[in-house]
C-alpha positions as a Markdown table, in Angstrom:
| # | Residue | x | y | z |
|---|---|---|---|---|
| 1 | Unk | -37.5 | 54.7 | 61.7 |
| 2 | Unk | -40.4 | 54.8 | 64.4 |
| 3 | Unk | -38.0 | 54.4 | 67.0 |
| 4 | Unk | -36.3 | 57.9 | 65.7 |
| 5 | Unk | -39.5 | 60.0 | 65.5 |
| 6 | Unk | -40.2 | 58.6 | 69.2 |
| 7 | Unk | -37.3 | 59.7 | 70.1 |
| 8 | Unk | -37.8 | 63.3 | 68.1 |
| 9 | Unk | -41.2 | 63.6 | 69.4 |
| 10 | Unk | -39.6 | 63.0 | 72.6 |
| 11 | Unk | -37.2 | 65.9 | 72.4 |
| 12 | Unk | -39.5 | 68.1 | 71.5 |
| 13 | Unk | -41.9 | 67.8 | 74.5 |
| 14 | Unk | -39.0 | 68.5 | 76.6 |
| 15 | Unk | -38.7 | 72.1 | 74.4 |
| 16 | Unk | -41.0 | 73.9 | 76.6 |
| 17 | Unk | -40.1 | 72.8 | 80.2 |
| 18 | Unk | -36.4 | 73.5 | 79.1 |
| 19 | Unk | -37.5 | 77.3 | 78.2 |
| 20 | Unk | -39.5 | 77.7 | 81.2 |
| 21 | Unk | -36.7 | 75.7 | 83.3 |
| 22 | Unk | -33.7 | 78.7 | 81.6 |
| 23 | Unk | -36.0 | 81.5 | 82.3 |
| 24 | Unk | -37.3 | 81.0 | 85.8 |
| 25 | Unk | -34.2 | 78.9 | 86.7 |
| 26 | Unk | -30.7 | 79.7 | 85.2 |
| 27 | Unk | -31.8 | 83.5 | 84.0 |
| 28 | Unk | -32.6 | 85.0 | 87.5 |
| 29 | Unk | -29.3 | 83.6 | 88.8 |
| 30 | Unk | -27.7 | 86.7 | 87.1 |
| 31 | Unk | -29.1 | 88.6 | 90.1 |
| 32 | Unk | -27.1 | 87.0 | 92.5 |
| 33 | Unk | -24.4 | 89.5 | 91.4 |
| 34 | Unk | -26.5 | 92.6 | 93.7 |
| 35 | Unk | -25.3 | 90.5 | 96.6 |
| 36 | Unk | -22.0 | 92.1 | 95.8 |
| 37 | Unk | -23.0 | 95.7 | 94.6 |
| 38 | Unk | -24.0 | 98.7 | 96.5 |
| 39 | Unk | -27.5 | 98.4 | 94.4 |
| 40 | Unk | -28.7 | 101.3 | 93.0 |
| 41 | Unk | -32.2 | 100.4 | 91.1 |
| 42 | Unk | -31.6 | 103.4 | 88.6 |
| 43 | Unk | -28.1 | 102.4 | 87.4 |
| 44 | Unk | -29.1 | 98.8 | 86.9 |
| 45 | Unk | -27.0 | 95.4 | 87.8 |
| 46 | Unk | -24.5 | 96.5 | 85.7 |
| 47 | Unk | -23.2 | 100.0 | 86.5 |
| 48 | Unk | -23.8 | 99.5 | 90.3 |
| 49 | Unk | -20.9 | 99.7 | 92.5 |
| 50 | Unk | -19.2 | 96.5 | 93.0 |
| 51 | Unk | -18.1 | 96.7 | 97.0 |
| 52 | Unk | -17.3 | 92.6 | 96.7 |
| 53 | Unk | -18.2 | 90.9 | 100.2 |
| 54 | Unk | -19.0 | 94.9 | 102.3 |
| 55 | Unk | -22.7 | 93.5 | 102.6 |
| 56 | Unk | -22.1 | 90.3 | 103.5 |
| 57 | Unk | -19.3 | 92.0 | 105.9 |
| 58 | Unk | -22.0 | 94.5 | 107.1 |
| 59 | Unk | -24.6 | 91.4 | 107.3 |
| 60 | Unk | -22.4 | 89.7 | 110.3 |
| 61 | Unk | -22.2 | 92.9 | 112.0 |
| 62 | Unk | -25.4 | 93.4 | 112.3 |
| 63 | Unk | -26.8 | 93.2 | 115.7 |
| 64 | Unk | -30.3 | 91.7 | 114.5 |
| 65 | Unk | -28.1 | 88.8 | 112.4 |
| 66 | Unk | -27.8 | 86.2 | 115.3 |
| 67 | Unk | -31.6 | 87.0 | 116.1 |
| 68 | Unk | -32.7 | 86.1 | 112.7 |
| 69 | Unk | -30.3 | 83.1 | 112.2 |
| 70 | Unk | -30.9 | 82.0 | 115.8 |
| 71 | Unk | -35.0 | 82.7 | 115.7 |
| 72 | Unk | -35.0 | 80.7 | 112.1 |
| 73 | Unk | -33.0 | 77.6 | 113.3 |
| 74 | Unk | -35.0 | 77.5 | 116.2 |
| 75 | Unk | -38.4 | 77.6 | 114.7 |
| 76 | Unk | -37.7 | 75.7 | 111.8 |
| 77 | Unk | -35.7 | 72.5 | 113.8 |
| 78 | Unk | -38.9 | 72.7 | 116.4 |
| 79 | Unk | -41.3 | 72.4 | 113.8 |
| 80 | Unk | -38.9 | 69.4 | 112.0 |
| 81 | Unk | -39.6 | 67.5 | 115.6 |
| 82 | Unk | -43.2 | 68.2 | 116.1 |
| 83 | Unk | -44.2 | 67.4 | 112.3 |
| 84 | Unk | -42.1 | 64.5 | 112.8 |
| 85 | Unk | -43.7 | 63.2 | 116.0 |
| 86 | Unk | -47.3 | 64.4 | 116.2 |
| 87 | Unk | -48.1 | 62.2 | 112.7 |
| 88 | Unk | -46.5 | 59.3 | 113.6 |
| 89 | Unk | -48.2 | 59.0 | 116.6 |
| 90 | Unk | -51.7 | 59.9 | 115.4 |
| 91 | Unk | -51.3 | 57.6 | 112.9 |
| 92 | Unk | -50.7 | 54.8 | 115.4 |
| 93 | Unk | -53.8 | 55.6 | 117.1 |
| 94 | Unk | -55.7 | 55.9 | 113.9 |
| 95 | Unk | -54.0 | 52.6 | 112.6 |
| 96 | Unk | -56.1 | 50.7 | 115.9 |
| 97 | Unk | -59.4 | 52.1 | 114.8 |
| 98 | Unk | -61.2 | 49.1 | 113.4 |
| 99 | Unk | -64.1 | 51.8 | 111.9 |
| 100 | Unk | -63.4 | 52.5 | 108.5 |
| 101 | Unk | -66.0 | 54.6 | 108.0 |
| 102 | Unk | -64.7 | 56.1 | 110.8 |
| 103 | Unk | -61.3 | 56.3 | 109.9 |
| 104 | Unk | -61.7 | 57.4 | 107.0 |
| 105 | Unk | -63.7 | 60.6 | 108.1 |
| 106 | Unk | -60.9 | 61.8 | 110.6 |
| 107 | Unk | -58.4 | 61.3 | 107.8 |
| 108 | Unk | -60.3 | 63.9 | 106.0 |
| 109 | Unk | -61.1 | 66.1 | 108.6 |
| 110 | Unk | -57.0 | 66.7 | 109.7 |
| 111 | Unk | -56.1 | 66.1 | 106.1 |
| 112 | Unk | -58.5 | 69.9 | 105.0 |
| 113 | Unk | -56.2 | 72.3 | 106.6 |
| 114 | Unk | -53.1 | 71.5 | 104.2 |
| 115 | Unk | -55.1 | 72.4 | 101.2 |
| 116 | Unk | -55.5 | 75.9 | 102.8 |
| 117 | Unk | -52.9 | 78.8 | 102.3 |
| 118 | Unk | -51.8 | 80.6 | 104.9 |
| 119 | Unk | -53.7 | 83.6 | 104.4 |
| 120 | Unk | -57.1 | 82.1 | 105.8 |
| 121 | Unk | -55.2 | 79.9 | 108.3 |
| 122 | Unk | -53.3 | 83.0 | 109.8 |
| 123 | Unk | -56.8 | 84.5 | 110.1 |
| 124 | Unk | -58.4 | 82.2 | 112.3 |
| 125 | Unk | -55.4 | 81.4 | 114.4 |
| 126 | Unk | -55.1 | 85.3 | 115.3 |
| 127 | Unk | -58.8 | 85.6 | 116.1 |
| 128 | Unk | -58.4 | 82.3 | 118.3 |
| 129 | Unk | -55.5 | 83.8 | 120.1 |
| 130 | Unk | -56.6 | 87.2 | 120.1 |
| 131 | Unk | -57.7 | 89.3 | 123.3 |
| 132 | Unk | -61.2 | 88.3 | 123.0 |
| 133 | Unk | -60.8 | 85.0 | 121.3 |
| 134 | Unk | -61.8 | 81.9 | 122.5 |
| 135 | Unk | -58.8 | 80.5 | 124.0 |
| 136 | Unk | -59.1 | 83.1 | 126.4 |
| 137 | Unk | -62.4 | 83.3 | 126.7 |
| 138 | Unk | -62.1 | 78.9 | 127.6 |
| 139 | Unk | -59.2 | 79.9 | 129.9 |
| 140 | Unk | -61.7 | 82.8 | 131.4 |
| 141 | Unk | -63.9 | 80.2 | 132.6 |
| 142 | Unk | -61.1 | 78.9 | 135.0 |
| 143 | Unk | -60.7 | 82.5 | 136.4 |
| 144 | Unk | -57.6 | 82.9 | 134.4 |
| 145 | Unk | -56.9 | 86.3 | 133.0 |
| 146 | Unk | -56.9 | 87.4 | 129.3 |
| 147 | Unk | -53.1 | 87.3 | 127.9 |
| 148 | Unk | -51.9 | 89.0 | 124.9 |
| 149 | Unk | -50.7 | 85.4 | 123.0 |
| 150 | Unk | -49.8 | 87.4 | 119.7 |
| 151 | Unk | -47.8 | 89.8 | 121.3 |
| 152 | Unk | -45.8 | 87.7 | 124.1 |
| 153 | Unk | -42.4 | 86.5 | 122.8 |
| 154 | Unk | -42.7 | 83.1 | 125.2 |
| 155 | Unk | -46.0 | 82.3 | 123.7 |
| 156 | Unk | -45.8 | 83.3 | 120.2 |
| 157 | Unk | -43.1 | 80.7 | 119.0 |
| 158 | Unk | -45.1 | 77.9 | 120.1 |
| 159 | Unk | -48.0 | 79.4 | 118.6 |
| 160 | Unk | -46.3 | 79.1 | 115.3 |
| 161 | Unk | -45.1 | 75.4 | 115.8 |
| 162 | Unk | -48.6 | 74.5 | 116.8 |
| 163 | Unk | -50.5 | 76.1 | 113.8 |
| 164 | Unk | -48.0 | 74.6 | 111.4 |
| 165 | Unk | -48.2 | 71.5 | 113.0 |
| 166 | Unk | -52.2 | 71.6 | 112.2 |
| 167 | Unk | -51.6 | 72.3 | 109.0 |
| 168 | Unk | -49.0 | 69.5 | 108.1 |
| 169 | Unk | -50.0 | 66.9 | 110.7 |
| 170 | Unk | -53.0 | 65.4 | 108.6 |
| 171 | Unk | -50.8 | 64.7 | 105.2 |
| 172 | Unk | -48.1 | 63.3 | 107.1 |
| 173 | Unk | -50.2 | 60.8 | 108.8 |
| 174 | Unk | -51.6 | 59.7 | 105.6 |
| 175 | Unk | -47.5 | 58.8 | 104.9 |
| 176 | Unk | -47.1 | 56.9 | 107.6 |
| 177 | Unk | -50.5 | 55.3 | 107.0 |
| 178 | Unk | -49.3 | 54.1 | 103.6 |
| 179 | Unk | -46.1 | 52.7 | 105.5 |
| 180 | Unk | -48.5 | 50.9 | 107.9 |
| 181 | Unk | -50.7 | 49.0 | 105.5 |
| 182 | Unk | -47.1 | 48.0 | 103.8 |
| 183 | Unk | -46.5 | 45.7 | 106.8 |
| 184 | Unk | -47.0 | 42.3 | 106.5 |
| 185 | Unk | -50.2 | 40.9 | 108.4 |
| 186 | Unk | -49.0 | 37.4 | 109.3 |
| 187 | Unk | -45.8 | 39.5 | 110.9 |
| 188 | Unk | -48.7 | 40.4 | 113.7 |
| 189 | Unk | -50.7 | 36.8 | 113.7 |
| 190 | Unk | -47.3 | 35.6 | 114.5 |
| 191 | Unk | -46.6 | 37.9 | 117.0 |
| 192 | Unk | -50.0 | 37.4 | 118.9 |
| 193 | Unk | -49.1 | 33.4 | 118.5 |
| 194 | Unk | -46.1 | 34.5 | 120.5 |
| 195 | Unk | -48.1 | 35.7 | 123.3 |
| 196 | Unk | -47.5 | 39.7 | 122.2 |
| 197 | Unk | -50.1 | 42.2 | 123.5 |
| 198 | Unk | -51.1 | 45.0 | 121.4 |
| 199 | Unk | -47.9 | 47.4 | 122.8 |
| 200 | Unk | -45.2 | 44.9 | 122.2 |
| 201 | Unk | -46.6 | 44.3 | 118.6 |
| 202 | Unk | -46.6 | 48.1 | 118.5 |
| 203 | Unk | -43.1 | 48.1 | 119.3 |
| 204 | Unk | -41.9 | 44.8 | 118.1 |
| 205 | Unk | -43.3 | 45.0 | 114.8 |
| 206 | Unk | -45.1 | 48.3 | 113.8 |
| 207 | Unk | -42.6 | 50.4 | 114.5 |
| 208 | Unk | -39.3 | 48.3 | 112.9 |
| 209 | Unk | -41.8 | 48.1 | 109.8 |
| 210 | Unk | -42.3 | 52.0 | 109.6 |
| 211 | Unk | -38.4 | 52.8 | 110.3 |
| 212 | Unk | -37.4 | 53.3 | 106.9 |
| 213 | Unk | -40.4 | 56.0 | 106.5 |
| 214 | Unk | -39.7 | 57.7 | 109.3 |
| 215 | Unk | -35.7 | 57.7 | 108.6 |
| 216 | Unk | -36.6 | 59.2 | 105.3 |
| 217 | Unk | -38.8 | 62.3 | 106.5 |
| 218 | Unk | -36.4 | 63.0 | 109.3 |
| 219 | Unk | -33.0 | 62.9 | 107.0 |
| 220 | Unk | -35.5 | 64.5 | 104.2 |
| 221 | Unk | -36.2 | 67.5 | 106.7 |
| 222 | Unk | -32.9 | 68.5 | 107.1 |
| 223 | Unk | -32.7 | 70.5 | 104.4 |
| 224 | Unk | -35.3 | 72.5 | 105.6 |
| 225 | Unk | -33.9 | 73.5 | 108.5 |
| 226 | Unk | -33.7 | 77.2 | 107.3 |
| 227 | Unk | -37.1 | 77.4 | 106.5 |
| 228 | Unk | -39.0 | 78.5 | 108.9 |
| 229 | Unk | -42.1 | 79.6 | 106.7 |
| 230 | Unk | -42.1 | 82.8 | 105.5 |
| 231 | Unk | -46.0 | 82.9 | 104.5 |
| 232 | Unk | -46.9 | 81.5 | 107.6 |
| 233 | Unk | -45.0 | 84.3 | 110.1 |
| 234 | Unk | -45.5 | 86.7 | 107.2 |
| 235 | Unk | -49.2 | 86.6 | 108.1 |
| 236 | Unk | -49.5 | 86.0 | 111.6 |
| 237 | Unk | -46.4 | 88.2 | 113.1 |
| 238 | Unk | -46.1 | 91.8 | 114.4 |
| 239 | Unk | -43.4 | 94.5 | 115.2 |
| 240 | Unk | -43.6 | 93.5 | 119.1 |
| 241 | Unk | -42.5 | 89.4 | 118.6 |
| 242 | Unk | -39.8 | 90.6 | 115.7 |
| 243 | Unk | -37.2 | 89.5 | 118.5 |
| 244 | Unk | -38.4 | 85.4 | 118.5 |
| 245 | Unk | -40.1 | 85.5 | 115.4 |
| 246 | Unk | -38.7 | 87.7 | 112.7 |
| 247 | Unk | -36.4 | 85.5 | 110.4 |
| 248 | Unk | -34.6 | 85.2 | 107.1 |
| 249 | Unk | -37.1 | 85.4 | 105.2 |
| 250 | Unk | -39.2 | 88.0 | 106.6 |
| 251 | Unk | -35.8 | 90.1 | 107.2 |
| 252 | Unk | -34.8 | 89.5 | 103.7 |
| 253 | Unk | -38.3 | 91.3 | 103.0 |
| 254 | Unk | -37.9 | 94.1 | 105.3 |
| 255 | Unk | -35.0 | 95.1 | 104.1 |
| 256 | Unk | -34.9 | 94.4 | 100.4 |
| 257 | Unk | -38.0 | 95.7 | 100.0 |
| 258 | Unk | -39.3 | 98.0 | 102.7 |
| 259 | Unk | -35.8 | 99.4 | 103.3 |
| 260 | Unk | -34.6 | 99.1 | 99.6 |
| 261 | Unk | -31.4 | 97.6 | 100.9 |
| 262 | Unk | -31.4 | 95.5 | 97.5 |
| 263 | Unk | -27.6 | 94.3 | 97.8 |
| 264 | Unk | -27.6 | 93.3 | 102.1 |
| 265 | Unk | -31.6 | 91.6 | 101.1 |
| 266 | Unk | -29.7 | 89.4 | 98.6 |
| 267 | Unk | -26.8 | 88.7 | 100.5 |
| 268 | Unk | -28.8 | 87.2 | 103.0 |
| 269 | Unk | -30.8 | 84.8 | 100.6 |
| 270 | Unk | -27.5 | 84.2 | 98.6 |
| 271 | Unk | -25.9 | 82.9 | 102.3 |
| 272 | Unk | -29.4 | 81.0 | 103.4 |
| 273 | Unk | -29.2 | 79.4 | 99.8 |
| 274 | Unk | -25.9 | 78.1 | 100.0 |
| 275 | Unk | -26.1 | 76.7 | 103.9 |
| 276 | Unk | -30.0 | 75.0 | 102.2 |
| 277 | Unk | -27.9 | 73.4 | 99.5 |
| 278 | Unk | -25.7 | 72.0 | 101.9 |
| 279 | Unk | -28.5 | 70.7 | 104.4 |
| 280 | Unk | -29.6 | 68.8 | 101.4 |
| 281 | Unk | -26.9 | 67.1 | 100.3 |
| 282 | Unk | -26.3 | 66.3 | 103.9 |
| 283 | Unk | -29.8 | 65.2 | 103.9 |
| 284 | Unk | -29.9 | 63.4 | 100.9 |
| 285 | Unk | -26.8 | 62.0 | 101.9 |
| 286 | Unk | -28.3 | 60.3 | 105.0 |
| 287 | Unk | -31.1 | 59.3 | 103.8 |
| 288 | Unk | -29.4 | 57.3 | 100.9 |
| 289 | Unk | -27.3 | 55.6 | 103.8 |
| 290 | Unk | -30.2 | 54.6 | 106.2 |
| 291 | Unk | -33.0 | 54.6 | 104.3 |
| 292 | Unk | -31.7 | 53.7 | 101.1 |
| 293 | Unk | -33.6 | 56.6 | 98.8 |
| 294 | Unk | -32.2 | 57.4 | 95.9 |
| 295 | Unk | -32.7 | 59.6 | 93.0 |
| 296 | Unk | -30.4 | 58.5 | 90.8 |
């Protein structure tokens, strides 16, 4: 009898995540069917045209389609590396500091930026960058001329990898930080017994005992290889880097909604939402192979 009101009490907890899950889940799929319409706001989804695959026809014609698709894979699979590298080894360095109190403060300090959105972040990295900032200004010093960073198409990508690399970098090191302390010590005392320096324990036993962590982010990451970050470039990008900087996303919101091309807007999500489910079960696929992570 108390086991069945458990497991009615249990049921209905699960009442309101179910109705929330339906109606901001399962409900907005409907619109997937303006990928196939010739959209008209004032008829509705259902008295639309239906011109079947024209947009996603149209879509591949497109002259700014490889630009997007080519700008998005690029930026995203660059910042997949640098987020993958730039933690792990700043958590090796950090792992040698003996300071706690130490430590512990430049854990903080790189772990801030990830609890701030994009908005203020976007802000500061433009005025650093800008004409007058103080990159230039520090380059200035050197006799180097001003350079217009936000408006250069060679300089802008990496701007955008190295901003979202400051954001990320400090909660990712905290990850392999976790994996670090997981090792076993004597591992090391035996290793030093051995005659190993502080590089071949690095390499001998640090890294084997963080593979697994860094097998999982890596296959994890795949499925985000078509997200590039819309609030990120949203914020930081102009009309005169569109060419290695605008993509999916940002094109999706041109279009759709600056353009009021509602039926090629959701053709492109609908195809960059297929290709991400993919890339995850690719991903997931991997990862339950080498790292052995599973969800069920």
């Amino acid at each position: 009898m108390r086991n069945k009101a458990f497991i009615t009490n249990y049921y209905l907890m699960l009442i309101p995540g179910m109705i929330l899950l339906v109606m901001f889940s399962f409900v907005p799929l409907f619109g997937i069917a303006i990928a196939f319409e010739n959209f008209n706001a004032g008829l509705g989804i259902w008295r639309s045209e239906w011109v079947g695959l024209d947009n996603f026809t149209y879509m591949f014609q497109l002259s700014d389609s490889r630009v997007i698709f080519m700008n998005t894979i690029y930026l995203a699979v660059m910042k997949i590396i640098a987020n993958l590298i730039v933690p792990l080894i700043f958590a090796l360095l950090l792992n040698e500091v003996r300071k706690m109190a130490f430590k512990r403060f430049v854990q903080t300090i790189v772990y801030l930026p990830h609890f701030l959105s994009w908005v203020i972040l976007a802000g500061i990295v433009t005025d650093m960058f800008s004409y007058h900032g103080i990159v230039n200004q520090f380059f200035g010093v050197f006799g180097f001329k001003p350079v217009l960073f936000l408006a250069s198409n060679t300089w802008f990508p990496g701007i955008l990898v190295g901003s979202d690399v400051w954001k990320e970098f400090g909660f990712n090191t905290i990850i392999y930080l976790a994996a670090l302390t997981g090792i076993n010590p004597s591992l090391y005392e035996a290793a030093a017994i051995d005659g190993a320096g502080r590089a071949k324990q690095l390499w001998h036993v640090t890294l084997p005992g963080i593979k697994p962590t860094i097998v999982l982010l890596a296959t994890l990451s795949l499925g985000n290889v078509l997200n590039a970050g819309f609030d990120q470039i949203y914020n930081m990008y102009n009309p005169l880097v569109y060419s290695s900087s605008d993509i999916i996303d940002t094109y999706v919101y041109r279009v759709g909604l600056l353009n009021v091309q509602y039926g090629l807007a959701t053709a492109v999500g609908l195809l960059k939402s297929v290709v991400s489910l993919l890339l995850i079960g690719v991903s997931y696929t991997l990862a339950s192979k080498f790292a052995n992570y599973r969800i069920f």
